[in-house]
Every structure is written in C-alpha cells, then in structure tokens.
MDTraj code that builds the backbone (N, CA, C; nanometers):
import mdtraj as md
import numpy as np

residues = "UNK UNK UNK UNK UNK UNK UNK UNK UNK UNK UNK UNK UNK UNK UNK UNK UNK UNK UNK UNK UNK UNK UNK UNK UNK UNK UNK UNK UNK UNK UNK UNK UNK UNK UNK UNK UNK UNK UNK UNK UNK UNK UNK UNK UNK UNK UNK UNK UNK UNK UNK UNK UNK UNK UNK UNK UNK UNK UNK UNK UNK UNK UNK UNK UNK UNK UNK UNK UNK UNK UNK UNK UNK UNK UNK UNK UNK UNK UNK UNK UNK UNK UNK UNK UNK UNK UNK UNK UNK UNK UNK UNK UNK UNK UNK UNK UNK UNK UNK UNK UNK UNK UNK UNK UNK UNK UNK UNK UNK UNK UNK UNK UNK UNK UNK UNK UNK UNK UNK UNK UNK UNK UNK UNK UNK UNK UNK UNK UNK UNK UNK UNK UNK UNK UNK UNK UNK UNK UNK UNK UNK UNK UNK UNK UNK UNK UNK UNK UNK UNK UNK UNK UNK UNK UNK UNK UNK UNK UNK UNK UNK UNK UNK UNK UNK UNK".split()
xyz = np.array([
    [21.3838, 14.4695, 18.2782],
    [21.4774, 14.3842, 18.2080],
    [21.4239, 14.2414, 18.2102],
    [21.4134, 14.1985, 18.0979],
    [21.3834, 14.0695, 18.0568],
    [21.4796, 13.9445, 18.1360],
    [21.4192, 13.8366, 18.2007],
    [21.5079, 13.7656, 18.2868],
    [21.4895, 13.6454, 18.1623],
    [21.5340, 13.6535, 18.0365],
    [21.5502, 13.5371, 17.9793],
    [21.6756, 13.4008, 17.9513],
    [21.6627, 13.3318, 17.9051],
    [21.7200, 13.2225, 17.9547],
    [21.8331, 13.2269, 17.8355],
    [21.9843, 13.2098, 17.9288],
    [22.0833, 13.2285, 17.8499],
    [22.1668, 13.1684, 17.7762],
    [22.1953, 13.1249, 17.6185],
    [22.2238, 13.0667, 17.5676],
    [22.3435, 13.0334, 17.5376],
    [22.4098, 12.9007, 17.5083],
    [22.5290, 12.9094, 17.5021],
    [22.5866, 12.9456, 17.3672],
    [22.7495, 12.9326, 17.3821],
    [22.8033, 12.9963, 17.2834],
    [22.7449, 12.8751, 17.1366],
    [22.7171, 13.0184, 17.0289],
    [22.7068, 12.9039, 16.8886],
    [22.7960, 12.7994, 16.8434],
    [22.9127, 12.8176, 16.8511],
    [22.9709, 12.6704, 16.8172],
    [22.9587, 12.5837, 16.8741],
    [22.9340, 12.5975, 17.0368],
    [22.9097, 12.4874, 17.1485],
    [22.7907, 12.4569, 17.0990],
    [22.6342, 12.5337, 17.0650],
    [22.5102, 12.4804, 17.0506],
    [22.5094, 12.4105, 16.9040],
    [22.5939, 12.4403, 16.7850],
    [22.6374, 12.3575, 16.6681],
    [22.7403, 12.2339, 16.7488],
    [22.7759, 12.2265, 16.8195],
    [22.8743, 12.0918, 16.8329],
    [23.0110, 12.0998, 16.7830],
    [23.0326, 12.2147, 16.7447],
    [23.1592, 12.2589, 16.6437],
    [23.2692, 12.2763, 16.8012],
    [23.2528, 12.3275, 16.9054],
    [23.3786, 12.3660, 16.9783],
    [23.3440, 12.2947, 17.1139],
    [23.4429, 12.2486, 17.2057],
    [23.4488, 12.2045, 17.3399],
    [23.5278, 12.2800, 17.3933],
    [23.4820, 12.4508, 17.4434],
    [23.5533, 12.5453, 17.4871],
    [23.6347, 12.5235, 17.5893],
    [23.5748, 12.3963, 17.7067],
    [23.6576, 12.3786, 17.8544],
    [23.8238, 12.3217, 17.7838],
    [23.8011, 12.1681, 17.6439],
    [23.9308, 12.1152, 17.5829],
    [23.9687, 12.2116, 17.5380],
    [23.9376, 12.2934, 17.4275],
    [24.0124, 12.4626, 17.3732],
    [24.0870, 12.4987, 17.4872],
    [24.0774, 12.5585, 17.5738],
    [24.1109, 12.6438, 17.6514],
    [24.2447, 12.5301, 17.7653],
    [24.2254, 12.4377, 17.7536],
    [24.3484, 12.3200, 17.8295],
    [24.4258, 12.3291, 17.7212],
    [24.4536, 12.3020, 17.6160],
    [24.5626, 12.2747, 17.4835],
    [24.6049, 12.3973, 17.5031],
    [24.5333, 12.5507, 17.4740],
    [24.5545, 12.6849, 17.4571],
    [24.6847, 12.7440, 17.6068],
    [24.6316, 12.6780, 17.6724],
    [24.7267, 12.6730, 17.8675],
    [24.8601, 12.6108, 17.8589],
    [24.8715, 12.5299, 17.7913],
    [25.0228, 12.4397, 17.7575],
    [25.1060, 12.5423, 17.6719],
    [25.0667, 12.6336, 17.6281],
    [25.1321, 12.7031, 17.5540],
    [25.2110, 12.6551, 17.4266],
    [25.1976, 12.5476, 17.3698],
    [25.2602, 12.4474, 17.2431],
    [25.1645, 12.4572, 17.1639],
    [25.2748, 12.4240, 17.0103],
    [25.1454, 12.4618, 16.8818],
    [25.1044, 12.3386, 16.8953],
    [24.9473, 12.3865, 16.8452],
    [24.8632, 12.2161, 16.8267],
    [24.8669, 12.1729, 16.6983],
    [24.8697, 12.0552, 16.6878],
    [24.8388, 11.9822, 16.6330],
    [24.7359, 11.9135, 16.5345],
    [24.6560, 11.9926, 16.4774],
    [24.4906, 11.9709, 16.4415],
    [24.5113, 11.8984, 16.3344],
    [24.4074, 11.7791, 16.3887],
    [24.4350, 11.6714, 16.2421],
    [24.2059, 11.6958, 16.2286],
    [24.2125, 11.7188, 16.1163],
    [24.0667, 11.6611, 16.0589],
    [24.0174, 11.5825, 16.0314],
    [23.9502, 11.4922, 15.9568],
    [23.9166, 11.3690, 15.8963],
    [23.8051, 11.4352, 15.8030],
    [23.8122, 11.4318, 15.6443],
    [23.7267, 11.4492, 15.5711],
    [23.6594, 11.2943, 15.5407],
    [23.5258, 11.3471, 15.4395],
    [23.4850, 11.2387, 15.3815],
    [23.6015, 11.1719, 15.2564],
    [23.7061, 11.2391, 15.2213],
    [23.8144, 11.2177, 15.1382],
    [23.9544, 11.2748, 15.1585],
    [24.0294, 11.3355, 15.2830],
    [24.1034, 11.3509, 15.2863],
    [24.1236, 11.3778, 15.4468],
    [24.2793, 11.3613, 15.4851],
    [24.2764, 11.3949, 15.6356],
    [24.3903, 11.5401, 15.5804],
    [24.3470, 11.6277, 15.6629],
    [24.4551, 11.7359, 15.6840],
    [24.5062, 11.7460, 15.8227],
    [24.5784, 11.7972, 15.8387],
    [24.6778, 11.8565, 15.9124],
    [24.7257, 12.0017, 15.9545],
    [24.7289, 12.0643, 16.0625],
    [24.7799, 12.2012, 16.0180],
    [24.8500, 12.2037, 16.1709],
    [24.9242, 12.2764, 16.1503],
    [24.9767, 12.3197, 16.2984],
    [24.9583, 12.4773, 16.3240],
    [24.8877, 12.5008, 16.4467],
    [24.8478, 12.6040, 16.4754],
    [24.8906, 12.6701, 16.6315],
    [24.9321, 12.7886, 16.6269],
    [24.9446, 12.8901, 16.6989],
    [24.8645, 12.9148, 16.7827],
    [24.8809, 12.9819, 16.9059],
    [24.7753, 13.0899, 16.9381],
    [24.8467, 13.2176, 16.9648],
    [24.8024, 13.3346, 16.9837],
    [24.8571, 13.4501, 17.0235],
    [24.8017, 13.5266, 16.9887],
    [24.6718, 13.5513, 17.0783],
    [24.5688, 13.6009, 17.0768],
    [24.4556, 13.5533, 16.9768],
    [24.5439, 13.4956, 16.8606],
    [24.4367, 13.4382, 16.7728],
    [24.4759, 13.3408, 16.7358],
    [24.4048, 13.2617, 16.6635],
    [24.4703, 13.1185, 16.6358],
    [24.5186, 13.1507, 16.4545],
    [24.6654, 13.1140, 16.4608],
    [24.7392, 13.1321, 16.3098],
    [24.8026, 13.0278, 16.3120],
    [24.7544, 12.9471, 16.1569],
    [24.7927, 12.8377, 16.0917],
    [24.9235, 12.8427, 16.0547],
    [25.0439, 12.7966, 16.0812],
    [25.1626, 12.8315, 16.0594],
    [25.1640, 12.7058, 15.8895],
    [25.1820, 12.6152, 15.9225],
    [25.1369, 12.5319, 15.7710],
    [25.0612, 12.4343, 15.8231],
    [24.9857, 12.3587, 15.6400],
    [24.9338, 12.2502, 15.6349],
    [24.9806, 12.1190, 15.5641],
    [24.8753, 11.9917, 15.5998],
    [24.9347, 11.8872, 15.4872],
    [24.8426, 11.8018, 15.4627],
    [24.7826, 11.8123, 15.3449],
    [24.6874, 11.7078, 15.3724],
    [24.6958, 11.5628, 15.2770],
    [24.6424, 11.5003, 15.2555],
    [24.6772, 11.3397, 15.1900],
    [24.6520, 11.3413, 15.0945],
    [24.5907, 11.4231, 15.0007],
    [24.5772, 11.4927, 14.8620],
    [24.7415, 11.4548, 14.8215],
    [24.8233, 11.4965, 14.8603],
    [24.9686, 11.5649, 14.8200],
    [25.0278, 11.4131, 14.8944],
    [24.9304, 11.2784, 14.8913],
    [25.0629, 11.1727, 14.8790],
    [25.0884, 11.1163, 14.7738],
    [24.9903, 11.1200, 14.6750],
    [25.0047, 11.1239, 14.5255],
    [25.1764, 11.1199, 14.4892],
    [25.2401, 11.2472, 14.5726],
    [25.3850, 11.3172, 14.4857],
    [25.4771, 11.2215, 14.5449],
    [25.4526, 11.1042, 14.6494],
    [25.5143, 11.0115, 14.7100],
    [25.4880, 10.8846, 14.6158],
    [25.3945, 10.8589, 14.5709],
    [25.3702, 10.7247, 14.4587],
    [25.2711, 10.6671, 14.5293],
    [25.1924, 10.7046, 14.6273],
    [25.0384, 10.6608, 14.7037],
    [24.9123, 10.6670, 14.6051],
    [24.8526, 10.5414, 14.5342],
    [24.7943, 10.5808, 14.4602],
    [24.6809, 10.4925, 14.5077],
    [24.6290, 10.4929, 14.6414],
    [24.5085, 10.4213, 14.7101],
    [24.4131, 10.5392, 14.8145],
    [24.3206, 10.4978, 14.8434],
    [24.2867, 10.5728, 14.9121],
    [24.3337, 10.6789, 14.9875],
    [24.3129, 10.8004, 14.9953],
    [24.3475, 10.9105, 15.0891],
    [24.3230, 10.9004, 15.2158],
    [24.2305, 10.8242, 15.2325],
    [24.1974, 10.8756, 15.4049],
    [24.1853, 10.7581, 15.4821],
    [24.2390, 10.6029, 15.4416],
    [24.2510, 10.5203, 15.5015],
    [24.3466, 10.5256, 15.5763],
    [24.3625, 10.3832, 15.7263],
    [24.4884, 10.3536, 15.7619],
    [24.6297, 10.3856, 15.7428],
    [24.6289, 10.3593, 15.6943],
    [24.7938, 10.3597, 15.6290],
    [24.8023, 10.5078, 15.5545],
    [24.7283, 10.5342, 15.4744],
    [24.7402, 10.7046, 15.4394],
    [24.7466, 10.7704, 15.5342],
    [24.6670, 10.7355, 15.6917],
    [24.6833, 10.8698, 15.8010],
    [24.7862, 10.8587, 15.8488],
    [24.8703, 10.7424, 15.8285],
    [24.9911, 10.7402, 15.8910],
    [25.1309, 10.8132, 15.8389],
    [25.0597, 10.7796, 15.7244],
    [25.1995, 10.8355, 15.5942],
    [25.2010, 11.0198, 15.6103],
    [25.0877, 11.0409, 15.6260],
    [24.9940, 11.1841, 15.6260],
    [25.0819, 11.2288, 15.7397],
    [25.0810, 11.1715, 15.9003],
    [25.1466, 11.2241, 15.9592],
    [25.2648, 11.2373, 16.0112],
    [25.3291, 11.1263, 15.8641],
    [25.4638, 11.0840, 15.8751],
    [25.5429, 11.2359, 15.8073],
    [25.5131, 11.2140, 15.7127],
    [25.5313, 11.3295, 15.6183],
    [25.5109, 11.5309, 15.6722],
    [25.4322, 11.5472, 15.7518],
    [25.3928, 11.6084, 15.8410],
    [25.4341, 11.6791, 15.9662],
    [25.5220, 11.5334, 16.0352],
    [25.5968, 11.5746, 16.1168],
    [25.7444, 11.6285, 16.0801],
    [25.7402, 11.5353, 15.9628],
    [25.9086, 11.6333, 15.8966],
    [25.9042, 11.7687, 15.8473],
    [25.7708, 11.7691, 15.8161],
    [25.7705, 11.8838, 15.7474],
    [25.7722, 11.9822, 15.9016],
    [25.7518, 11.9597, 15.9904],
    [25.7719, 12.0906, 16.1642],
    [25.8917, 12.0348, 16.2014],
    [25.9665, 11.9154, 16.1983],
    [26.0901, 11.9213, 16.2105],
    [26.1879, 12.0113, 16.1071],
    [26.1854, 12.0235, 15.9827],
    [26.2129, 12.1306, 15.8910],
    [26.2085, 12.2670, 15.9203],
    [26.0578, 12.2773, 15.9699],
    [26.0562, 12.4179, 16.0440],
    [26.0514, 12.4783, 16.1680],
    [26.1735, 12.3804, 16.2418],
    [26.1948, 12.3892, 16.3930],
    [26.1153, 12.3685, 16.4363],
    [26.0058, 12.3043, 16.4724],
    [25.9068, 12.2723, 16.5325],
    [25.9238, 12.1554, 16.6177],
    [25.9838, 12.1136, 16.7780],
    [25.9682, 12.0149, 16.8092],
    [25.9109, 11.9422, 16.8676],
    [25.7903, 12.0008, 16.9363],
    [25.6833, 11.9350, 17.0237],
    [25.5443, 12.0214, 16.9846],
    [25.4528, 11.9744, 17.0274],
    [25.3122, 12.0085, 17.0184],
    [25.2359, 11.9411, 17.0914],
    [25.0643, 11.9832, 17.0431],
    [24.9656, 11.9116, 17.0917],
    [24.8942, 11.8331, 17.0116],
    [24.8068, 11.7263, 17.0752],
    [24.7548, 11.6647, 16.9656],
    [24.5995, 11.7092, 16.9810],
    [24.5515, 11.7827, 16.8811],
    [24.4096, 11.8388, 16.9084],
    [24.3359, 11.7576, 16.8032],
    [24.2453, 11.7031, 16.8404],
    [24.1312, 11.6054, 16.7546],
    [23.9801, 11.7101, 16.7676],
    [24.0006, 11.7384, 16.8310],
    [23.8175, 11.8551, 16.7770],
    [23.7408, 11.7840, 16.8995],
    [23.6249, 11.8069, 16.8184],
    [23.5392, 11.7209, 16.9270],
    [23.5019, 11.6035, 16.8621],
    [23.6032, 11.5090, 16.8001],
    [23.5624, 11.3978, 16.7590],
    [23.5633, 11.2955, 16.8544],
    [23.5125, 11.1994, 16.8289],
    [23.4877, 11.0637, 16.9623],
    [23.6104, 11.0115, 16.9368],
    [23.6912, 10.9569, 17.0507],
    [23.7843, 10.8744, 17.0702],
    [23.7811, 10.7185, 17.0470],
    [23.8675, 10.6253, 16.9700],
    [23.8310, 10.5293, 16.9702],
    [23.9599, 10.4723, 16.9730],
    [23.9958, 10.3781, 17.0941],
    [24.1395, 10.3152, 17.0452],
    [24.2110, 10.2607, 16.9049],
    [24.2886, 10.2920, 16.8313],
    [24.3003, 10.2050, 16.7254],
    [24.2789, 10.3049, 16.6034],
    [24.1890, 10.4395, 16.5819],
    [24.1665, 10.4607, 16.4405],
    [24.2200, 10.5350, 16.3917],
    [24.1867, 10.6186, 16.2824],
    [24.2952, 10.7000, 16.2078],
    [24.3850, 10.7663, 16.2566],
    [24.2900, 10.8915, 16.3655],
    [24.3294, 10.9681, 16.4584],
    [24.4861, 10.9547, 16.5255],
    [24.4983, 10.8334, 16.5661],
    [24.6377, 10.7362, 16.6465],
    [24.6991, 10.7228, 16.5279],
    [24.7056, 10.6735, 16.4201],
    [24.7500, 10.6384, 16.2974],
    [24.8267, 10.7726, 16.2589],
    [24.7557, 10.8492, 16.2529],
    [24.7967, 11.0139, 16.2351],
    [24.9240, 11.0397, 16.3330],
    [24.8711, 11.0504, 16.4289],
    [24.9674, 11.0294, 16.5701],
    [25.0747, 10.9573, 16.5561],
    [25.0479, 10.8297, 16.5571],
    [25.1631, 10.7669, 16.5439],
    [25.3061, 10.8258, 16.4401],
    [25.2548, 10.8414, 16.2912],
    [25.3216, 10.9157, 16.2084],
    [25.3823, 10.9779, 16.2341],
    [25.3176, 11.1118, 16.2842],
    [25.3859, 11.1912, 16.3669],
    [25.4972, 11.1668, 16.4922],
    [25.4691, 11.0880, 16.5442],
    [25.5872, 11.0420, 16.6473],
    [25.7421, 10.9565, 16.5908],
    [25.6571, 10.8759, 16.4655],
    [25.8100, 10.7991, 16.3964],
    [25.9001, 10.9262, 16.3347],
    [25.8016, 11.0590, 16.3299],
    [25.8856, 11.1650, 16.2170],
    [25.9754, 11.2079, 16.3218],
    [25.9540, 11.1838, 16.4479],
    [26.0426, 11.2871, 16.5444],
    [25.9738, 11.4249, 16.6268],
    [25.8715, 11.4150, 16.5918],
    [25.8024, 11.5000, 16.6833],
    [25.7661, 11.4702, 16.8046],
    [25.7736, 11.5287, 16.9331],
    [25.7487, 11.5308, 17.0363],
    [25.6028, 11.5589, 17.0675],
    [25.5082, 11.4466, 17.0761],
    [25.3709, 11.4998, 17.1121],
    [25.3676, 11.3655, 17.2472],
    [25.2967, 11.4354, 17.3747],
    [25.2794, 11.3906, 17.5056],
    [25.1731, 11.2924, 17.4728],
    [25.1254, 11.1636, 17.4898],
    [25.0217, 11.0465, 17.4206],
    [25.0627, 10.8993, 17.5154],
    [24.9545, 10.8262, 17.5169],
    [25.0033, 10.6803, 17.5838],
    [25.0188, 10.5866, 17.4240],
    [25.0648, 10.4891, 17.4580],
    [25.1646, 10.3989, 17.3435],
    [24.9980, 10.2831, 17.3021],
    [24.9410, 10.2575, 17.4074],
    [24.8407, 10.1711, 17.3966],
    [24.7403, 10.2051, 17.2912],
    [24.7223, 10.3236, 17.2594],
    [24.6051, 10.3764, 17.1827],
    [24.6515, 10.3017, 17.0337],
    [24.7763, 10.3562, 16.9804],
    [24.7853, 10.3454, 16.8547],
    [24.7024, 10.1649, 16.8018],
    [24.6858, 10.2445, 16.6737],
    [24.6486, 10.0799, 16.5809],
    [24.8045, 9.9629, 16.5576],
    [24.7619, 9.8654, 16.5823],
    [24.8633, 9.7682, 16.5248],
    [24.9294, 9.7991, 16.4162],
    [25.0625, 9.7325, 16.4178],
    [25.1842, 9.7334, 16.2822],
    [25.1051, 9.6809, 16.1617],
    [25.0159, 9.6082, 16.2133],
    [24.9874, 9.5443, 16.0353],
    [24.8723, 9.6052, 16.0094],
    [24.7714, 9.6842, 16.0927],
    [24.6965, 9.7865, 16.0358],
    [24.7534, 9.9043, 15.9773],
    [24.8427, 9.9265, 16.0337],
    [24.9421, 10.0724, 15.9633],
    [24.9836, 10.0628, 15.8627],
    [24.9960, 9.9401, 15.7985],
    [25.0556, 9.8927, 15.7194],
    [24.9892, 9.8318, 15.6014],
    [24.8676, 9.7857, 15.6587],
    [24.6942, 9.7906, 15.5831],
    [24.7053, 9.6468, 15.4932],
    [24.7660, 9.5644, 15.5995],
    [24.7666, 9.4177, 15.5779],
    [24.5819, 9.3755, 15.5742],
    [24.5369, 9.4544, 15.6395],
    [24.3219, 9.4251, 15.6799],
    [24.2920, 9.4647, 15.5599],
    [24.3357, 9.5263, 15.4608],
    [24.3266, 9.5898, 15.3095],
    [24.3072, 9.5247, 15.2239],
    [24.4069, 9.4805, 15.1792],
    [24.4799, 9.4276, 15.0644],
    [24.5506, 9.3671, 15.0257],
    [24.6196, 9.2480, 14.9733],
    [24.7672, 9.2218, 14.9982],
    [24.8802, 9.3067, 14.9228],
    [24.8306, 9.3631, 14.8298],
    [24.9831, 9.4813, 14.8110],
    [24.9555, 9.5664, 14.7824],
    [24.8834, 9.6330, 14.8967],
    [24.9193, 9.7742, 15.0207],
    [25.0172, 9.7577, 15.0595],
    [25.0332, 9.6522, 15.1719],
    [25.1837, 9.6526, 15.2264],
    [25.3301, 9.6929, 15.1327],
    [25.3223, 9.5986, 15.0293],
    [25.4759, 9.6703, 14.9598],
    [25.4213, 9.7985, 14.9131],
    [25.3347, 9.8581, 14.8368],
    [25.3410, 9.9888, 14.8091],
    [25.3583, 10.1015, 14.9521],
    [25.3116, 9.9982, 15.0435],
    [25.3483, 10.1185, 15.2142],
    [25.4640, 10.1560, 15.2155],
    [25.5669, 10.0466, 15.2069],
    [25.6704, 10.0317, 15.2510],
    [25.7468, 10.1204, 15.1150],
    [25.6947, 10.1055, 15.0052],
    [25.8089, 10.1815, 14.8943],
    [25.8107, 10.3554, 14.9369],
    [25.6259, 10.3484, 14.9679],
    [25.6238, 10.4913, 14.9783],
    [25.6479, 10.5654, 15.0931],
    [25.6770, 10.4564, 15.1916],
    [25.7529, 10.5058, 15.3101],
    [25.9162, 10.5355, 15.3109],
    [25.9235, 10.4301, 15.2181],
    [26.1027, 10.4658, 15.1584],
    [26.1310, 10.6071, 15.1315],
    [26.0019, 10.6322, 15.0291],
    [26.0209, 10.7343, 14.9335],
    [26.0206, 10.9021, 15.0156],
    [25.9191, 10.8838, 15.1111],
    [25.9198, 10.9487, 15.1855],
    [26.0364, 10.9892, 15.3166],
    [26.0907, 10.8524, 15.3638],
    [26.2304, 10.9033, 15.4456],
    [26.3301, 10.9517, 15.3424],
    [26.3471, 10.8858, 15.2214],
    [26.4755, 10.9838, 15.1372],
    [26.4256, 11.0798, 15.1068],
    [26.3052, 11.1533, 15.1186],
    [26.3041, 11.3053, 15.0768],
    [26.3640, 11.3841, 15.2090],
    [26.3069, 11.3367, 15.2968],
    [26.3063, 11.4048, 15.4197],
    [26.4349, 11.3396, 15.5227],
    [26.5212, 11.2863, 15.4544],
    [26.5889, 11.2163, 15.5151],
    [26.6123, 11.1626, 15.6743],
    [26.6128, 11.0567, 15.7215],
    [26.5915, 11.0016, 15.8214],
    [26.7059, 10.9320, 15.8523],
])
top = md.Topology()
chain = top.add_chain()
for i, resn in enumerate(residues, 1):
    res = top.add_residue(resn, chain, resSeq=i)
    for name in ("N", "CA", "C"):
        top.add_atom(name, md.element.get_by_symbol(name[0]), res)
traj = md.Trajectory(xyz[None], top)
C-alpha cells in the first residue's frame, strides 16, 4: 500500500469551504443566513440543514427595482435595503432568529456584509452580532455617494415598510 500524501477536501483546496466555520453555524442548530456578494448583485437565502442543506427562500437586489431603487444593486445602501426587505420576508415566514453566514469572505468592519446585517436586524430578525461592526447612518444611507441617494433611500425605505408593514 502506497503511503501517499493526503489531500484535503476539494472545496477547502479551491478556497470555496471553511469546514471547522461550516460545522460551528451547522451545531447552533438555526437557519443561516447566507448573504453573497456578486460582481452585480447581493443575494440572500436562508438555509436549513437536515442532513442536507435546503434553501427555504431567496432575495436578491435585482428585485429592488419593484421598490423604486433605481441605483446600483450592490452598493451600501442597496445591501441594506436587500436585508431590510429580507428579513420581512422570514418574519412573514415565521422565521425569527438565525445565523449570519458570510462564506469564507474576509471580514472588514463597516462593509456591505454589516450593511446586510444591519437590515436584517431593523426588519426584526434575531441574529446574535456586536453593534460596533455595522457601517455608519450616513453610509447606509449613502450620503459618501451622492447627494440624492439619501431621499431616494429614505422613499424606498418608506416604500418598503408599507409593503411589509412596520
């Protein structure tokens, strides 16, 4: 028998999985939370495990368009709206706590990721997080932008609590 040298799992040697973080979120027993970051859109999905991992729904920033968002998808203020919108939508479907699973992306105080997060926490979802991370009110708000970002934030944040009422 060949004593050759043993390789790790393929997604770990692609960079795609951090099996030790998988397996801590998977132990809490709560659906996660998986936010992505495209080169043009952030999604969202909340996911299961039980025995396998099942996507119960998604949301991604494509679909803020139907809110009157007609700026970038995957900036500031879109990841926020993204996970504003998001969290109502698992409050809708009984959903009241989770995890927040980021992949194996790098952490950085302040960026979308928290923005996402944050969203999610004004919707009423229960996700476990420290308060320090998130980005500032006037980045959320994408005052560093533009000057009217802000009122279109705010209409389409309107627009968004009267659907989902708040």
């Amino acid at each position: 028998m060949a004593g050759g040298k043993v390789l790790p799992l393929k997604r770990r040697r692609e960079g795609k999985t951090n099996y030790k973080k998988r397996l801590s979120l998977l132990k809490s027993g709560k659906p996660r939370v998986v936010v992505r970051i495209s080169n043009n859109y952030i999604t969202l999905q909340l996911v299961e495990f039980n025995g396998t991992d099942k996507t119960k729904f998604s949301y991604t920033s494509k679909k803020l368009s139907e809110f009157g968002w007609d700026y970038s998808k995957k900036n500031l203020p879109a990841a926020y709206l993204t996970g504003l919108v998001f969290g109502f939508i698992c409050k809708k479907n009984k959903i009241e706590e989770g995890i927040f699973d980021i992949g194996v992306k790098r952490v950085t105080k302040g960026n979308r990721l928290f923005s996402v997060l944050k969203g999610c926490l004004d919707s009423g979802l229960k996700i476990p997080c420290s308060t320090d991370i998130f980005p500032s009110e006037s980045r959320i708000r994408g005052e560093h932008i533009s000057e009217d970002i802000p009122k279109k934030f705010d209409e389409v944040k309107k627009n968004i609590l009267d659907k989902y009422g708040k």
